[in-house]
C-alpha positions, 0 to 999 in steps of 0.5 A: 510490473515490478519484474519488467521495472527490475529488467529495465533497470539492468538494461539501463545500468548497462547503459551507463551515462550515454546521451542519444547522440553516442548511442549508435546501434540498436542495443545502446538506444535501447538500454538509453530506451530503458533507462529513460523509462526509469527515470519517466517513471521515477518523475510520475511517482513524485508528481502523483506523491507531490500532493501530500509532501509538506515542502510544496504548500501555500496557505491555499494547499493547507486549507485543503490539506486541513479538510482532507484530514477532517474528511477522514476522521468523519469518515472513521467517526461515521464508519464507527457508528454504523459499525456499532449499530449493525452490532446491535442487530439481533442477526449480528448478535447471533453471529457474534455468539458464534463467533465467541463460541468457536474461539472458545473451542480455538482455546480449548484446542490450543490448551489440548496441543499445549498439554500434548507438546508438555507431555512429550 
């Protein structure tokens, strides 16, 4: 998507300033094509970002605003306990003892590899 964009851009530079009316043949109503694509899509990225810009508020839109944010932060507090409870399951403890033994064998490799590059 991002390649076609930077194509389209070109062909839009190379329009330059041209109304429909000046554009005549094929390559300038194209080039005009394209660089009326840009500025479309240029236009729909404001308006999806538009919800979350602090310059378009009323009392209304903070309220919700305020909601968003307190949504999110149940959602991190909740995500935090079932975390924090999975751990505790006796299968998940055995992968955490995993998981700590094979770092202690990442450290040991490292300190191996250290000593190795010292000694050269």
């Amino acid at each position: 998507m991002r390649l076609i964009l930077a194509c389209v851009a070109c062909v839009g530079l190379w329009a330059g300033a041209q109304t429909p009316t000046e554009a005549t043949d094929l390559n300038d109503l194209m080039a005009l094509r394209s660089k009326t694509i840009i500025e479309a899509y240029q236009l729909q990225i404001e308006i999806r970002q538009a919800w979350n810009d602090p310059k378009y508020t009323s009392p209304e839109i903070e309220l919700l605003r305020r909601k968003i944010e307190d949504l999110q932060a149940a959602i991190l507090h909740t995500q935090a306990t079932i975390q924090a409870k999975v751990e505790k399951m006796p299968e998940v403890q055995a992968k955490i003892k995993q998981a700590q033994e094979v770092d202690k064998q990442v450290e040991a490799l490292t300190q191996q590899i250290e000593r190795k590059q010292g000694a050269k």
